[in-house]
N, C-alpha and C positions, 0 to 999 in steps of 0.2 A: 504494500500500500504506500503510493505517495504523498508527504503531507507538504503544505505551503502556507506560507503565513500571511492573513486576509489582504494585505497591501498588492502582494503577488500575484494573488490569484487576481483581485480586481484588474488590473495591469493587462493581465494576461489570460482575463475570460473565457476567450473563445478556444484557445488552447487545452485549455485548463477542462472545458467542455469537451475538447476532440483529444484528449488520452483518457477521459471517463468513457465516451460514448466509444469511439476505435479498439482501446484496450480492453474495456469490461473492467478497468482498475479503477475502483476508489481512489477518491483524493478526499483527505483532511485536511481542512481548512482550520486556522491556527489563529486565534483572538488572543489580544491579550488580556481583555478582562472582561471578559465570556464566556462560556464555556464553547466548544469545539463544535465542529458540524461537519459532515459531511456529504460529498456529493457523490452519489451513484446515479447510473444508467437507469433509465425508467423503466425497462423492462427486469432490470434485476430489483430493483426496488418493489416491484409490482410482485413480483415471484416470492420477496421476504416476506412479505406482509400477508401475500395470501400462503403460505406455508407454514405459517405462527398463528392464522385467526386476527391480525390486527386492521383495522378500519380505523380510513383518518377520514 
């Protein structure tokens, strides 16, 4: 998993979106006084959620 820290990733979004969605790799994104978030592919997201029962 790649992680980057939110300045980065804002900087370099579209990027940042095309090795989530090309590679299926998560990317953590790095606040400093936030807690952390990350960005996956919407199909793998779709797949976590419906394989745990979770609804957003």
């Amino acid at each position: 998993m790649h992680s980057i820290n939110f300045t980065d990733a804002r900087k370099h979004f579209a990027d940042t979106m095309k090795r989530v969605t090309d590679d299926a790799e998560p990317v953590r994104i790095l606040r400093r006084e936030a807690p952390d978030v990350m960005m996956v592919d919407a199909e793998e997201y779709e797949a976590l959620t419906d394989r745990n029962g979770v609804s957003l």
